[in-house]
C-alpha positions as a LaTeX table, in Angstrom:
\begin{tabular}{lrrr}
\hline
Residue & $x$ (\AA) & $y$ (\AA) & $z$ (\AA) \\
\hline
Unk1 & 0.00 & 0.00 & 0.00 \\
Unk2 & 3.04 & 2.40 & 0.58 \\
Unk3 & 4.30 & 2.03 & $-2.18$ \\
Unk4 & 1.00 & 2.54 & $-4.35$ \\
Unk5 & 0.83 & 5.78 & $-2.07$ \\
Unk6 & 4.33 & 6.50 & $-3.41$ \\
Unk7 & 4.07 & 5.92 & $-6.97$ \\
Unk8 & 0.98 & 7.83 & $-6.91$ \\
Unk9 & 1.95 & 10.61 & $-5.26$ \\
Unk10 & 5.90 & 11.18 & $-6.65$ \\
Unk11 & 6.20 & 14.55 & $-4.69$ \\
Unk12 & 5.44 & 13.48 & $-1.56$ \\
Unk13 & 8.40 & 12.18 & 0.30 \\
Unk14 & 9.91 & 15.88 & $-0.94$ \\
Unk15 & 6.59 & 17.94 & 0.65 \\
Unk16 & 7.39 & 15.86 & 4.06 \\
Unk17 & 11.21 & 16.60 & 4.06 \\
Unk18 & 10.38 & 20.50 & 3.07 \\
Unk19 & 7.85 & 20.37 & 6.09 \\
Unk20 & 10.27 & 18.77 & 8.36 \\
Unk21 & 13.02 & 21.43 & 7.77 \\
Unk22 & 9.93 & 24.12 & 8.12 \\
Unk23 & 9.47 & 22.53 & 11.22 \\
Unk24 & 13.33 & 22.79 & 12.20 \\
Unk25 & 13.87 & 26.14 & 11.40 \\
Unk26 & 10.79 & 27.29 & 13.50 \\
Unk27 & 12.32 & 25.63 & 16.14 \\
Unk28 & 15.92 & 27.01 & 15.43 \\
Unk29 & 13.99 & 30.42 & 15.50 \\
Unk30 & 12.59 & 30.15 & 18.86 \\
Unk31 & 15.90 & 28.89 & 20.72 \\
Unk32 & 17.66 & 32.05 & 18.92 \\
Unk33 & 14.87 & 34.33 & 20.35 \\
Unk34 & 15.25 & 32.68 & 23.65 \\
Unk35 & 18.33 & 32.74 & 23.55 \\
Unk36 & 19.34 & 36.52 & 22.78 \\
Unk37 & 16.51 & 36.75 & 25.84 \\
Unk38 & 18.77 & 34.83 & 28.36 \\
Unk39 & 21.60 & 36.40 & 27.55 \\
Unk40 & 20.11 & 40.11 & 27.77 \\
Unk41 & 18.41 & 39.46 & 30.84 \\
Unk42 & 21.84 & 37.32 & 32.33 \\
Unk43 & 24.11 & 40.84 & 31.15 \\
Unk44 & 21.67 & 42.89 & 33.01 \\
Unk45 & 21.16 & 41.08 & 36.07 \\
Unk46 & 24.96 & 40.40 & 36.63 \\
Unk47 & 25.34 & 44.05 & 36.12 \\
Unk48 & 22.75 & 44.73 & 38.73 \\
Unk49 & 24.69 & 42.41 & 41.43 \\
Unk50 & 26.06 & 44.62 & 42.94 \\
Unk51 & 23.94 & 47.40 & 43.60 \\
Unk52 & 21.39 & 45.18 & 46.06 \\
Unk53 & 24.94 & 45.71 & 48.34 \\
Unk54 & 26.49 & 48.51 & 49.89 \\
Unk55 & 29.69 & 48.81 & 51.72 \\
Unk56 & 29.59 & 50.58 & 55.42 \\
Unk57 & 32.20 & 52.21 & 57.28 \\
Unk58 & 32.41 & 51.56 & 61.67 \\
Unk59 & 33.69 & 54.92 & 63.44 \\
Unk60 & 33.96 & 55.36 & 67.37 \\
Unk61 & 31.57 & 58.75 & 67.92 \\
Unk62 & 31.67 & 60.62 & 70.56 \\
Unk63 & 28.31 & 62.09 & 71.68 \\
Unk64 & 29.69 & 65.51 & 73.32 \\
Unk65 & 27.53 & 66.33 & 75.57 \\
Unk66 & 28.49 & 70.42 & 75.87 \\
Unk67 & 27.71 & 70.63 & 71.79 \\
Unk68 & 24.37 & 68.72 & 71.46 \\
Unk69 & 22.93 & 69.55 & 74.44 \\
Unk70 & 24.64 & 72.78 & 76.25 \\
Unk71 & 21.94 & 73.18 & 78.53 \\
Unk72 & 21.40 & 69.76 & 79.22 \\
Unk73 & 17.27 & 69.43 & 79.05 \\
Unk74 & 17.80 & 66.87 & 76.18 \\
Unk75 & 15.39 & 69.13 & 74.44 \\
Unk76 & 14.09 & 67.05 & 70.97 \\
Unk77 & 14.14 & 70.75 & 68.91 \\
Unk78 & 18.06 & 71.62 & 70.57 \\
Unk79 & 19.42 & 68.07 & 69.30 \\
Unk80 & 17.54 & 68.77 & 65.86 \\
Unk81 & 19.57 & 71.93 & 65.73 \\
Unk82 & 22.90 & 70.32 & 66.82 \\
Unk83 & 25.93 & 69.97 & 64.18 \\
Unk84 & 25.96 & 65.95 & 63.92 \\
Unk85 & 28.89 & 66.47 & 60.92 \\
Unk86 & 31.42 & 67.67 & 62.99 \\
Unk87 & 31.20 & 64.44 & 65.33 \\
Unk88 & 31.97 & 62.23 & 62.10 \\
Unk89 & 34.51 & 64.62 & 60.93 \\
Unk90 & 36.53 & 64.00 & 64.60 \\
Unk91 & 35.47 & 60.53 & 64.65 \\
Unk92 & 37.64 & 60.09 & 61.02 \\
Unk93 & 40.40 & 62.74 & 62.98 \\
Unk94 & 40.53 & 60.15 & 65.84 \\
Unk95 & 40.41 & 57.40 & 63.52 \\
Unk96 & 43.49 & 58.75 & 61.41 \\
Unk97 & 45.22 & 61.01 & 64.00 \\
Unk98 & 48.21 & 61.50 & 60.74 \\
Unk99 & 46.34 & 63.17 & 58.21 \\
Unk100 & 46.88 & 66.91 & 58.34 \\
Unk101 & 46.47 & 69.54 & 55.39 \\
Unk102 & 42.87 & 70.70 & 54.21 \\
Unk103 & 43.25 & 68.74 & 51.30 \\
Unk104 & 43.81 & 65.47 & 53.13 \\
Unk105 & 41.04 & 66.16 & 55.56 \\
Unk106 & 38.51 & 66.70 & 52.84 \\
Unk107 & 39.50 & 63.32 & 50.71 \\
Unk108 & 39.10 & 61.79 & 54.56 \\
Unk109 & 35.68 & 63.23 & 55.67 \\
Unk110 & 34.58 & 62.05 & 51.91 \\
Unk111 & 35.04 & 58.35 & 52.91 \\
Unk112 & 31.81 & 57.85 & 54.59 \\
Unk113 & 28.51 & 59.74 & 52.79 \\
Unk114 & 27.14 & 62.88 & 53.51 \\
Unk115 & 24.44 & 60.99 & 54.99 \\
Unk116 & 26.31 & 59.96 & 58.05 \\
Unk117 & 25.32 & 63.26 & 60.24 \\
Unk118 & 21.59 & 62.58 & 59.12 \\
Unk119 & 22.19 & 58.95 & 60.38 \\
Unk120 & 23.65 & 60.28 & 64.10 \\
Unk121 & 20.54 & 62.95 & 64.16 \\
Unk122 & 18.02 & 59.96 & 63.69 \\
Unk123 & 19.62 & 58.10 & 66.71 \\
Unk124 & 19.56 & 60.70 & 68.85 \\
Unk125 & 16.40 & 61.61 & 68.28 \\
Unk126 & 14.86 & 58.13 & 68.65 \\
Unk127 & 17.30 & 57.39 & 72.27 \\
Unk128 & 18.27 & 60.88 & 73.37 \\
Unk129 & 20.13 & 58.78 & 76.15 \\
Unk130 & 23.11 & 58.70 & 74.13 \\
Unk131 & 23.99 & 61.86 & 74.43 \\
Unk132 & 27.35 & 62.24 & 76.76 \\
Unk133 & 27.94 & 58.58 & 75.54 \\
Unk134 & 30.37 & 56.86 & 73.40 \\
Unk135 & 29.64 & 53.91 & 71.07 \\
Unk136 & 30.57 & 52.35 & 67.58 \\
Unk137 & 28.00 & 52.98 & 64.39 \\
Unk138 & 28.08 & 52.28 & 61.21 \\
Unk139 & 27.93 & 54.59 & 58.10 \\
Unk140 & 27.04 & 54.23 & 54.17 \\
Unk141 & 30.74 & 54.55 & 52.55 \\
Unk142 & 31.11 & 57.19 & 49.91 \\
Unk143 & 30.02 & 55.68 & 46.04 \\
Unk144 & 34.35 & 55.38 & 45.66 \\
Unk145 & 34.96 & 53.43 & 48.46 \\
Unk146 & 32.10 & 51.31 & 47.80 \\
Unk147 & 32.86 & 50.32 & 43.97 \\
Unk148 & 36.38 & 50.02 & 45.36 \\
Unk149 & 35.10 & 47.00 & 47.92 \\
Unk150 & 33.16 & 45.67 & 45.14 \\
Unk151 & 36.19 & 45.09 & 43.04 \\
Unk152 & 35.03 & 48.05 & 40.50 \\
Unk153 & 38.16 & 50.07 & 40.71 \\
Unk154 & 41.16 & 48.77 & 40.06 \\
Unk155 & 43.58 & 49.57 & 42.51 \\
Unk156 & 46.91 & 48.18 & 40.59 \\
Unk157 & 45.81 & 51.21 & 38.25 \\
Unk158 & 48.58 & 54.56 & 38.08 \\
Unk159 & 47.01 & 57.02 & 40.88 \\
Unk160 & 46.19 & 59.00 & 37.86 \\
Unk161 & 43.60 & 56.93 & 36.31 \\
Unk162 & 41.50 & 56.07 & 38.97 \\
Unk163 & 38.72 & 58.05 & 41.34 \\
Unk164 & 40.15 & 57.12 & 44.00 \\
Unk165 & 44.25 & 58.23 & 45.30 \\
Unk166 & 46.80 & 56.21 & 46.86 \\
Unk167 & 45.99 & 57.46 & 50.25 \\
Unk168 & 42.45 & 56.85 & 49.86 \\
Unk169 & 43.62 & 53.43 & 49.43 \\
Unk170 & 45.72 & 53.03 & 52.60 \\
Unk171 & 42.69 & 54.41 & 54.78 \\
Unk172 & 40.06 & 51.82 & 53.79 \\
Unk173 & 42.80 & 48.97 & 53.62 \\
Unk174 & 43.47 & 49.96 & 57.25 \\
Unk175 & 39.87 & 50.04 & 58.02 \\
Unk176 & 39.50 & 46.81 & 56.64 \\
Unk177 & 42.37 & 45.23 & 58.79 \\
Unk178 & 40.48 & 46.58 & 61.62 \\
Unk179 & 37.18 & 45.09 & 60.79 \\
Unk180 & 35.64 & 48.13 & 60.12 \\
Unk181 & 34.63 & 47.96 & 56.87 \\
Unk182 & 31.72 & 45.24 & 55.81 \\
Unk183 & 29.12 & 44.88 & 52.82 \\
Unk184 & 25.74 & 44.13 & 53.72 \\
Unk185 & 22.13 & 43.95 & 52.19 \\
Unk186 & 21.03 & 47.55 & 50.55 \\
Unk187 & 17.58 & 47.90 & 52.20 \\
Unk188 & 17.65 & 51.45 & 51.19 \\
Unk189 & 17.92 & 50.52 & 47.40 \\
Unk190 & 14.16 & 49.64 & 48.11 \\
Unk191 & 13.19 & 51.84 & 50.84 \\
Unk192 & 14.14 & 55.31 & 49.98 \\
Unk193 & 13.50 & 57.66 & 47.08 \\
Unk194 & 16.08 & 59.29 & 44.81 \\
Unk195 & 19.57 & 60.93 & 45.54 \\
Unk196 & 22.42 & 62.78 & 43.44 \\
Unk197 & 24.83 & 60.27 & 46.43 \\
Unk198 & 24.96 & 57.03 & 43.80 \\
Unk199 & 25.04 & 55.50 & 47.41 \\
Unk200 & 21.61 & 56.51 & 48.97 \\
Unk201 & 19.36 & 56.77 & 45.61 \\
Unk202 & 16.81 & 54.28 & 45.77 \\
Unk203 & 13.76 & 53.23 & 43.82 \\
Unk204 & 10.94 & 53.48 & 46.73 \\
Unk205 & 9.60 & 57.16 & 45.20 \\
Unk206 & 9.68 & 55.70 & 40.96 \\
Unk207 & 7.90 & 52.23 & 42.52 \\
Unk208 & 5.22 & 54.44 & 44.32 \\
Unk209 & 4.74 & 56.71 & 41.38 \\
Unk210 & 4.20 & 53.83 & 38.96 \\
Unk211 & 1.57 & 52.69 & 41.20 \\
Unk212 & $-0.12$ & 55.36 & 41.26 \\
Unk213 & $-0.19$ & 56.49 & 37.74 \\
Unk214 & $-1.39$ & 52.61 & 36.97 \\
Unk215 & $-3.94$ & 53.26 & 39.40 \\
Unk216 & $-5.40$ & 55.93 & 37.87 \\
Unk217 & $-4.90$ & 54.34 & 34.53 \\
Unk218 & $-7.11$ & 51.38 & 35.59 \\
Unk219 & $-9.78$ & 53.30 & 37.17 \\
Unk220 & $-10.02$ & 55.40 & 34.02 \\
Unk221 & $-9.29$ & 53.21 & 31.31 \\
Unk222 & $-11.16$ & 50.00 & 32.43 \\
Unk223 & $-14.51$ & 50.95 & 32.74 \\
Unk224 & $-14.59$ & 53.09 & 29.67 \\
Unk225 & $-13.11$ & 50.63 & 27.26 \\
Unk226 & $-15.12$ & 47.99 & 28.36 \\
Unk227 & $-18.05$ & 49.96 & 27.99 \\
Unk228 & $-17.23$ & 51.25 & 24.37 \\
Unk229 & $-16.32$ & 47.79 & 23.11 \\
Unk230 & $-20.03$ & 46.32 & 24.51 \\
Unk231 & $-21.93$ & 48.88 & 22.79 \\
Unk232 & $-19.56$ & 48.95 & 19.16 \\
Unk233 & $-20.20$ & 45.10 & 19.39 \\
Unk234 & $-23.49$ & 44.50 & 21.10 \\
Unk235 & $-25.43$ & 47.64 & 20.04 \\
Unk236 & $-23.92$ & 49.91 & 17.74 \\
Unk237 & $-25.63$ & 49.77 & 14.12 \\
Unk238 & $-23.40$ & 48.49 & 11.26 \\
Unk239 & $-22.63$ & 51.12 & 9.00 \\
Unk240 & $-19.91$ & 53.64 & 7.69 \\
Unk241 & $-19.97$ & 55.18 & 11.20 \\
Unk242 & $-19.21$ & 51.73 & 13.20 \\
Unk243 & $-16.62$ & 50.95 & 10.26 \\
Unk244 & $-14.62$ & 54.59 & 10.70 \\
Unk245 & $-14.58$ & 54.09 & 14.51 \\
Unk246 & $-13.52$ & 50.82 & 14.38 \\
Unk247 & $-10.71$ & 51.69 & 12.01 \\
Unk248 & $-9.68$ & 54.60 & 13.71 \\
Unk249 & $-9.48$ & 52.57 & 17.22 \\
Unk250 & $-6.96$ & 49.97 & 15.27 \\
Unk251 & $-5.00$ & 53.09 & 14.42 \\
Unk252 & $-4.62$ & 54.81 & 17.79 \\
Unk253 & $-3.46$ & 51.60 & 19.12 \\
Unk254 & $-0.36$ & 51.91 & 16.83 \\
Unk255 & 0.18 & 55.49 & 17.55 \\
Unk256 & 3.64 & 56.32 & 18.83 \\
Unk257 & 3.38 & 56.75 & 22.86 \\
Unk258 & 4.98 & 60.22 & 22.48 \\
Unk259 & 2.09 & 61.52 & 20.38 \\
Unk260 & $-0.41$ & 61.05 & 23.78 \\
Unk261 & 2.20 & 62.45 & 25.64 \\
Unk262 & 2.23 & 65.71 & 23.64 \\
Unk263 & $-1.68$ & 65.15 & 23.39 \\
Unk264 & $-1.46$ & 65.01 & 27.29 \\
Unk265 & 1.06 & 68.50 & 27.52 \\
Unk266 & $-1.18$ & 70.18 & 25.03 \\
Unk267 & $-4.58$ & 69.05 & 26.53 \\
Unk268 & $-4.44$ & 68.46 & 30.43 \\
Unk269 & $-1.60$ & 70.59 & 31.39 \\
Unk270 & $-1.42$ & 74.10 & 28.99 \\
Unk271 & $-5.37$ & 74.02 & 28.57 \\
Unk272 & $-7.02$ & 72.58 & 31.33 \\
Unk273 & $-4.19$ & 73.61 & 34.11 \\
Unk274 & $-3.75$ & 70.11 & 35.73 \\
Unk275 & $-0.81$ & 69.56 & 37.81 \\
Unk276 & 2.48 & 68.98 & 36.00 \\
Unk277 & 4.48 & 65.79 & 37.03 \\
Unk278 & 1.60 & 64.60 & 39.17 \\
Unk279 & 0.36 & 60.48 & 38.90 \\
Unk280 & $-2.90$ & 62.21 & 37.84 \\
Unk281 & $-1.89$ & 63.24 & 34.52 \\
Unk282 & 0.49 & 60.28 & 34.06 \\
Unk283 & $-2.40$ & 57.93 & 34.93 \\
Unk284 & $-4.70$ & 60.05 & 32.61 \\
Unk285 & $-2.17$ & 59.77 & 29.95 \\
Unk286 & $-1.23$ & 56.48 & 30.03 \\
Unk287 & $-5.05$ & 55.76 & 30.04 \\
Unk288 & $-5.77$ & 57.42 & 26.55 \\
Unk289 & $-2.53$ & 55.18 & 25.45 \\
Unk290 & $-4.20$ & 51.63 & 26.50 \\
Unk291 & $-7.46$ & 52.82 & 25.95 \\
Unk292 & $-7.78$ & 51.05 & 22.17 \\
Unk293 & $-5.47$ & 48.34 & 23.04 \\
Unk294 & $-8.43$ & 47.26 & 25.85 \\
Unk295 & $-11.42$ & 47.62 & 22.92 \\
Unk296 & $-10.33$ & 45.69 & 20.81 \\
Unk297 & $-9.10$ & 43.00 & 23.37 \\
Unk298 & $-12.47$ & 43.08 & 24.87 \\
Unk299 & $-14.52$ & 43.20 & 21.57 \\
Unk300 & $-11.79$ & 40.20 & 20.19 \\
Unk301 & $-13.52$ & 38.42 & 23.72 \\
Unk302 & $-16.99$ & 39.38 & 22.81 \\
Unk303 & $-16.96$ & 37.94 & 19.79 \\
Unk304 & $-15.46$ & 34.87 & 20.87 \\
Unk305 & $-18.84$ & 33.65 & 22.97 \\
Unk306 & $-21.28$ & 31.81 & 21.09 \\
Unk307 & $-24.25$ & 33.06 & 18.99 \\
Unk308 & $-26.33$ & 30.41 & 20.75 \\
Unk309 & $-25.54$ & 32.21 & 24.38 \\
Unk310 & $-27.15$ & 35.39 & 23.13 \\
Unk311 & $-29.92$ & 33.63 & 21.27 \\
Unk312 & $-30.79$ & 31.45 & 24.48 \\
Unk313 & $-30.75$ & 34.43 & 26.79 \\
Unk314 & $-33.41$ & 35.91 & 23.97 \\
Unk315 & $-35.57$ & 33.10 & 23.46 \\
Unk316 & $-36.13$ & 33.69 & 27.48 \\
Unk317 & $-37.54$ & 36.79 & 27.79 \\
Unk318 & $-34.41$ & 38.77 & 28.36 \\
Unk319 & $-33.69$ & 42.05 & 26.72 \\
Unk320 & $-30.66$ & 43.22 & 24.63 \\
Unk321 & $-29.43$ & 45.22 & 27.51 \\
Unk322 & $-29.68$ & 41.83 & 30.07 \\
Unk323 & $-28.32$ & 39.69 & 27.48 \\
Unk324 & $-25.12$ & 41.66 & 27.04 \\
Unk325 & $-24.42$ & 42.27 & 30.58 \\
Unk326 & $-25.65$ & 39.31 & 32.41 \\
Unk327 & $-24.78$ & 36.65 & 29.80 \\
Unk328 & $-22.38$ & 37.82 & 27.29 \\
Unk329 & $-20.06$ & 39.90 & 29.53 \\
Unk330 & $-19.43$ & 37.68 & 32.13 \\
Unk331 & $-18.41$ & 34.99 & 29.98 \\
Unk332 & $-16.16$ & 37.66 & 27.91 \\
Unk333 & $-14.68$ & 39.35 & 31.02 \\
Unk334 & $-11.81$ & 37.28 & 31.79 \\
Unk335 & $-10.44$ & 37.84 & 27.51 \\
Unk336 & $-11.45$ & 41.43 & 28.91 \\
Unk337 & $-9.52$ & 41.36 & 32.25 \\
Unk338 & $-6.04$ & 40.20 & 29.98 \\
Unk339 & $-6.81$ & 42.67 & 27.30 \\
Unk340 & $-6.67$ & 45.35 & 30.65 \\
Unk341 & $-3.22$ & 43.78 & 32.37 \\
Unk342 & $-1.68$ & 43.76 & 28.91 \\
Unk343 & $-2.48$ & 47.35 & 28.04 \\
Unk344 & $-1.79$ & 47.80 & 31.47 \\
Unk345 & 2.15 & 46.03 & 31.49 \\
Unk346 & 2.58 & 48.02 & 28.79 \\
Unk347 & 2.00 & 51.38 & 30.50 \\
Unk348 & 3.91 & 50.18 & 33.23 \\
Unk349 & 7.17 & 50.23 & 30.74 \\
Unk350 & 6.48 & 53.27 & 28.85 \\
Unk351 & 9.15 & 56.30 & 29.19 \\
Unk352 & 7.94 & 58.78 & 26.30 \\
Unk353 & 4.72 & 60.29 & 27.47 \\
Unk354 & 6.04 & 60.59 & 30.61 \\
Unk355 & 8.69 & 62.78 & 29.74 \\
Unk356 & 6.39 & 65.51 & 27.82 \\
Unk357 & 4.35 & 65.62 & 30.96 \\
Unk358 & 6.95 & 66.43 & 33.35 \\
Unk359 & 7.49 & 63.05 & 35.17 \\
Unk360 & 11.00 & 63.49 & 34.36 \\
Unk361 & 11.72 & 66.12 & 37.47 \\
Unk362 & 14.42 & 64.58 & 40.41 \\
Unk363 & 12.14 & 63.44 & 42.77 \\
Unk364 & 13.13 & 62.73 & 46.20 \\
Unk365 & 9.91 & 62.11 & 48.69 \\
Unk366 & 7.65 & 59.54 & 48.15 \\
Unk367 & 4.16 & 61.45 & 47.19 \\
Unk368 & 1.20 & 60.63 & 49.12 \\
Unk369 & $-0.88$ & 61.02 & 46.67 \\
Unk370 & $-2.05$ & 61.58 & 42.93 \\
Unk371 & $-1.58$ & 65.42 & 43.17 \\
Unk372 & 2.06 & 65.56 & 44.39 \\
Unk373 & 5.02 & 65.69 & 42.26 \\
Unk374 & 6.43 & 61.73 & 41.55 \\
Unk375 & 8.65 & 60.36 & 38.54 \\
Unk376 & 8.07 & 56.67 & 37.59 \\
Unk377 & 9.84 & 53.49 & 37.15 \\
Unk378 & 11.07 & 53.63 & 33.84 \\
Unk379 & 11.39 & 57.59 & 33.88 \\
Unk380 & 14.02 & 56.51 & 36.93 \\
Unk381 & 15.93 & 54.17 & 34.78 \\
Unk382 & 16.18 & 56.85 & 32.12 \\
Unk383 & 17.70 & 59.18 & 34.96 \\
Unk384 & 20.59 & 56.88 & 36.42 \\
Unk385 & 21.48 & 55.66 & 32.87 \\
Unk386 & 22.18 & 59.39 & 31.72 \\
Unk387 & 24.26 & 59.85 & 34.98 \\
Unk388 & 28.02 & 59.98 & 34.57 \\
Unk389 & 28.75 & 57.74 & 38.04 \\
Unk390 & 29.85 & 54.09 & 37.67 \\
Unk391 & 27.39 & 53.74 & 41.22 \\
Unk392 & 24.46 & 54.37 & 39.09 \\
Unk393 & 24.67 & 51.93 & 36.32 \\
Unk394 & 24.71 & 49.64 & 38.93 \\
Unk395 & 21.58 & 50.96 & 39.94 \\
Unk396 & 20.09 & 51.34 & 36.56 \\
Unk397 & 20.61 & 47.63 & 35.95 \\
Unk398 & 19.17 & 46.83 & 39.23 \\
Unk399 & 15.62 & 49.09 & 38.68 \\
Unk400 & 15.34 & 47.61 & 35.04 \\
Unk401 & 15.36 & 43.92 & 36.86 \\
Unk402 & 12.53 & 44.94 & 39.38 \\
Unk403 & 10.99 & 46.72 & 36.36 \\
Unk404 & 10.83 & 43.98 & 34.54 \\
Unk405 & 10.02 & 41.47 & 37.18 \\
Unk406 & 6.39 & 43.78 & 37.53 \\
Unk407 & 6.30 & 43.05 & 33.70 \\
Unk408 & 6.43 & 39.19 & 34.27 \\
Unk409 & 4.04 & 39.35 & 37.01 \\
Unk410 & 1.61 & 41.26 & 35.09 \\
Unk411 & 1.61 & 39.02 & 32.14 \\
Unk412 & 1.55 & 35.93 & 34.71 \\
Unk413 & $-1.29$ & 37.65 & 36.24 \\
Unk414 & $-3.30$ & 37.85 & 33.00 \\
Unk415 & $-2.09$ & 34.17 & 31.70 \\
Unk416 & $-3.50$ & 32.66 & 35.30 \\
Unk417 & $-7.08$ & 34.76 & 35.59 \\
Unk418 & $-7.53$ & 33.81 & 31.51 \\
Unk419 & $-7.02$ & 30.42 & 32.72 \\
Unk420 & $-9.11$ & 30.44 & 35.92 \\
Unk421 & $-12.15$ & 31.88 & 34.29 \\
Unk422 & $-12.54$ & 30.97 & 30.94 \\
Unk423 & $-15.17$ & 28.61 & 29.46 \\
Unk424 & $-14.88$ & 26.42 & 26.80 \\
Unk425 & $-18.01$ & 25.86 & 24.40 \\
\hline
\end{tabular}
């Protein structure tokens, strides 16, 4: 019989091969894709290694009594007022009783960051008992002396081509022989907003922003795209009128994301006098950018359940308006819900519109709300890269990971409530 099939068909054992090597390079195609993925993401999270570490620097400080507290009521506004700088600057003095010359003492009071004084203030103020006392704490080094202990800089390098001098490097190696320098986990990296120090900056104010402008997104964008794609599927008449919205819909959604960000600047902030940089017009913005990519994921869902589901919910009395929202949209909200996350992850990665609306400004608190000044996620990431410090690409490769760990959730998110709730007919 095979070889009746054979003679019959001549060309066949040729159509089979040409399949099988269609088959092969499809294949070959995906583990390239995959592959270029790996080793992207791989490059970008070694890069970001370092930057969920920070080094910090142990110094004896002395709590003088006579310049904290000179009239010794331990009052909480007097120790606000005190100078908490000069007792690191004589805890390094006591620590290196050899350096002398302005120029040495500034290089030495640069080894620990200029948040160290901010650090002391915060201790004092939460056990004012330590005033008149003496006790060991430990600092955030200076962005140098930290890519130094990460093996960043390399000290075998001419004095000359390096941030860091010769006796920079004799002070931390004798720190280190002393056990008092150690790397540890950078909480702050998470729990703190921005900072010019490479050292401090952290991504809690760009996380909080995002948020918030995806908040606002959502509420906006949700309701009103599910809404349009019910009626331009379940009631709007067929006719030129359907057919140019329709069309038009297809094109915003391949509109370039700057274009609603100009749309946003000329609209919401020179006409109608919004706030500038706020999550409000972010959220607004980004909402006008996922609006078409959520109609036509939701009509794509609508159209997917059954004439016969409509037909039944007719043939019992309901009306159009029960059949499309008791019936139709329940089955067609989970297609719906992963159209939303979608437009949504997207959003969530977008830079452009952003920038035209402001988003862009340094940003240190964490806002409290959708009217206070915030930057975003990927507006963050656009910041460090463009800075000149070797700290912050650290730091840059570290925000894109989180960034994109959102992104995977996101699309996990939509793959697992698509597979929860959907019926098959």
């Amino acid at each position: 019989m095979t070889d009746i099939i054979k003679a019959s068909l001549p060309g066949l054992p040729r159509r089979h091969a040409a399949e099988r090597r269609f088959q092969l390079y499809g294949k070959l195609a995906i583990t390239l894709a995959l592959g270029f993925l790996v080793v992207m993401i791989g490059m970008i999270g070694v890069s970001s290694i370092g930057a969920f570490t920070q080094t910090q620097i142990a110094l004896s400080i002395n709590f003088d009594a006579d310049s904290l507290d000179p009239d010794g009521t331990l009052d909480p506004a007097t120790l606000a007022q005190a100078n908490y700088g000069s007792l690191v600057k004589a805890a390094l003095r006591e620590a290196f009783p050899q350096v002398k010359g302005r120029r040495d003492m500034r290089k030495l009071y640069g080894l620990v960051s200029s948040d160290a004084e901010f650090t002391l203030q915060n201790k004092v103020a939460e056990n004012p008992a330590l005033v008149g006392t003496t006790g060991k704490f430990w600092f955030v080094a200076s962005d140098d002396v930290d890519q130094l202990a990460k093996g960043n800089i390399d000290a075998s390098l001419p004095e000359t081509s390096r941030r860091i001098s010769d006796k920079e490097l004799g002070w931390v190696e004798q720190l280190r022989t002393s056990g008092d320098v150690q790397r540890v986990a950078n909480v702050s990296f998470f729990t703190s907003g921005d900072s010019r120090e490479p050292e401090l900056a952290g991504i809690l104010s760009a996380v909080v922003g995002s948020a918030l402008s995806l908040l606002v997104c959502f509420v906006l964008s949700f309701p009103i795209g599910i809404m349009a794609a019910i009626y331009l599927e379940e009631f709007a008449p067929r006719g030129r009128w359907s057919d140019l919205i329709e069309i038009n819909i297809n094109n915003l959604a391949a509109v370039p994301s700057i274009v609603f960000g100009l749309l946003g600047l000329a609209i919401l902030l020179n006409t109608f006098g919004l706030p500038r940089s706020t999550p409000l017009v972010g959220g607004m913005v980004l909402a006008l950018m996922t609006l078409p990519t959520i109609i036509i994921a939701s009509r794509a869902s609508l159209r997917a359940v059954p004439p016969s589901i409509r037909e039944a919910a007719l043939a019992v009395g309901a009306s159009e308006v029960q059949t499309a929202f008791h019936h139709v949209a329940p089955l067609a909200l989970p297609g719906m819900l992963t159209g939303a996350i979608v437009g949504m992850a997207r959003a969530l990665g977008d830079t452009a519109p952003l920038l035209m609306i402001g988003m862009v400004a340094f940003i240190v608190d964490i806002p409290a709300s959708i009217l206070e000044p915030a930057t975003a996620l990927p507006v963050q990431v656009f910041l460090w890269a463009d800075s000149p410090e070797r700290a912050f690409l650290e730091k840059t490769s570290a925000a894109i990971m989180v960034l994109l760990l959102f992104l995977v959730l996101m699309n996990l998110a939509a793959v697992l409530l698509r597979k929860k709730y959907e019926r098959r007919f």
